[in-house]
N, C-alpha and C positions, 0 to 999 in steps of 0.2 A: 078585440083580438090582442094579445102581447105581441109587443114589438120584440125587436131584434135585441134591444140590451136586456130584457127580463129573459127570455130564450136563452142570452149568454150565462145572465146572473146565476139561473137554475142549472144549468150544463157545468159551467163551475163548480159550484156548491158538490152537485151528485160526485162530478168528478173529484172531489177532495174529501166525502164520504166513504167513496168507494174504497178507499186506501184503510177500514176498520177491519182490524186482525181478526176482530170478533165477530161470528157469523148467527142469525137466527133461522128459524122456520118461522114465515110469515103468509101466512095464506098459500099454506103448500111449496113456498118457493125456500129455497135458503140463500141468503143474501147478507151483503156487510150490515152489522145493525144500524150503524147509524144512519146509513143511505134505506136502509128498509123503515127506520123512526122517521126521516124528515119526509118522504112521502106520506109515510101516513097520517102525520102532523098536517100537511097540503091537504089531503081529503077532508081531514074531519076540521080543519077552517073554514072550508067551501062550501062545508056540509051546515056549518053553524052558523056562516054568514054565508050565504050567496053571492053578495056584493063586494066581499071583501076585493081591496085593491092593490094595487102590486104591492106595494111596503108590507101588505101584512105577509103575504102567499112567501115573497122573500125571507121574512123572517122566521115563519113556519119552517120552509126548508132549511134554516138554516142555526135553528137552538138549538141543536146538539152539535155545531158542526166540530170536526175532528175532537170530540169529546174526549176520545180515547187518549190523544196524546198527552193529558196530563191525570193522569190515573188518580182516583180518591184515596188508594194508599199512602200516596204522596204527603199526603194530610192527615194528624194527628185522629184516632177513634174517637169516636161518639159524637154527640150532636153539633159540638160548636165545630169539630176541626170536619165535617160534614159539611156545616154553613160557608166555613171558609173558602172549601175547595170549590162547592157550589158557584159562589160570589165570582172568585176569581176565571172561574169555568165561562161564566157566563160575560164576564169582560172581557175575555179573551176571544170569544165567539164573536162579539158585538164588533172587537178590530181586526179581525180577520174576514168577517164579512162586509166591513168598509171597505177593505181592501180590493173585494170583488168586486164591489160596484161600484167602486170609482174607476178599476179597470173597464166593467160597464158601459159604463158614462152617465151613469146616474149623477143628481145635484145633490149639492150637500146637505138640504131637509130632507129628501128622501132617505139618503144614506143615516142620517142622524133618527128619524122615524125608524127604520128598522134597527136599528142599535136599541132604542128604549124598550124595544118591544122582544128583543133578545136579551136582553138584560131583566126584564121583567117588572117590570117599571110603570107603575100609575094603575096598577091592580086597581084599587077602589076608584078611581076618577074617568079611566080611558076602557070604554066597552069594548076596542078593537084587545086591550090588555088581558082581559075576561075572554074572550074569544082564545087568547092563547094559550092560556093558564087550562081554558074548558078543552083543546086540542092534545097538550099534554095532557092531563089526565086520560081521559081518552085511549089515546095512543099505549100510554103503561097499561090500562088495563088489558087491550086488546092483545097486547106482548107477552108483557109480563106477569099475570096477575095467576097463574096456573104455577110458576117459580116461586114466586113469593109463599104461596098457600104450602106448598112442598117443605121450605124450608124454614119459615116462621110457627108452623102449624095455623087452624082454623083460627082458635080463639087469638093469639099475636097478631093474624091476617085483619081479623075484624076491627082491629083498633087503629090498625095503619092506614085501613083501606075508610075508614070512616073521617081520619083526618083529612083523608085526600077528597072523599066527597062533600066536604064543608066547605074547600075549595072552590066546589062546580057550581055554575047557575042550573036553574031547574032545568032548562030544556037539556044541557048536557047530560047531567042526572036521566032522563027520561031515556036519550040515546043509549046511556050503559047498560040500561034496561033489556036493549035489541042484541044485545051482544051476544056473540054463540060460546057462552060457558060451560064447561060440563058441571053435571050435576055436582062436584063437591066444591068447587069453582063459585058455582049462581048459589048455594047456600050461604057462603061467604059474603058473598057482593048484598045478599036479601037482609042476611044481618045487622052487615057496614055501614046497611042503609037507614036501618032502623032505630040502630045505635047514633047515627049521624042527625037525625030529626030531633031527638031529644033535646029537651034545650041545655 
């Protein structure tokens, strides 16, 4: 059962989610994105690992947190000033959510446990890493992946969406499978997929 500081931790989090100017439709509902991404980030962890333990479930809710407040305009176009804004996104996420949990009262492995895994850290070596990496993806496509097709077109879609499935370990791949696409949507994702196997 969660204790009372993960109860606080995720109360936190949402509440300083809730504060994204930017709003999505997410399974019918319309909601701040980023408190509707770190949810569904939470699901589809739970969903990959059942076991997972509080530091991951904390960190799920909380890699995107106030995302918004440092806008990737901020940062130079194309791919490196992309990287940058990324990087820094993501360290700033990592100390803002120390922050919570040490209000918390979480110890400093745990707090430092969910930093790395907000930060994005030990991909190839820490399976709890994969699991996160497998939850964002996930997550974008469930969101976003109907915007993307819209504004990149089919064939630019197939080449983004193929890097990002290179990404995923197989069972995530399988879950993208389950996903409710529409038709012009799942020809993209069937392509991405195809393209993405090749070696």
């Amino acid at each position: 059962m969660p204790d009372d500081r993960f109860r606080s931790a995720i109360a936190a989090i949402d509440d300083a989610n809730a504060g994204d100017p930017v709003t999505i439709v997410v399974r019918g509902a319309t909601r701040p994105k980023e408190q509707a991404h770190a949810e569904l980030m939470t699901e589809w962890v739970q969903r990959l690992d059942p076991g997972a333990d509080e530091a991951q479930l904390v960190a799920a809710r909380a890699h995107h947190l106030r995302r918004w407040s440092v806008p990737r305009a901020s940062y130079p176009d194309g791919r490196a000033g992309y990287l940058q804004w990324r990087t820094a996104s993501n360290r700033r996420q990592a100390e803002e959510v120390a922050t919570i949990l040490a209000s918390a009262g979480y110890d400093t492995a745990t707090i430092e446990r969910v930093q790395r895994l907000v930060r994005k850290e030990g991909l190839r070596t820490d399976p709890a890493a994969q699991t996160h990496e497998d939850a964002l993806c996930l997550t974008f496509l469930e969101t976003q992946l109907d915007d993307l097709v819209a504004r990149l077109g089919d064939e630019k879609a197939v080449d983004v969406l193929a890097k990002t499935l290179r990404k995923m370990s197989a069972p995530a791949v399988d879950m993208a499978r389950t996903l409710p696409f529409d038709a012009r949507a799942r020809g993209v994702v069937e392509n991405a997929m195809a393209v993405a196997e090749k070696p």
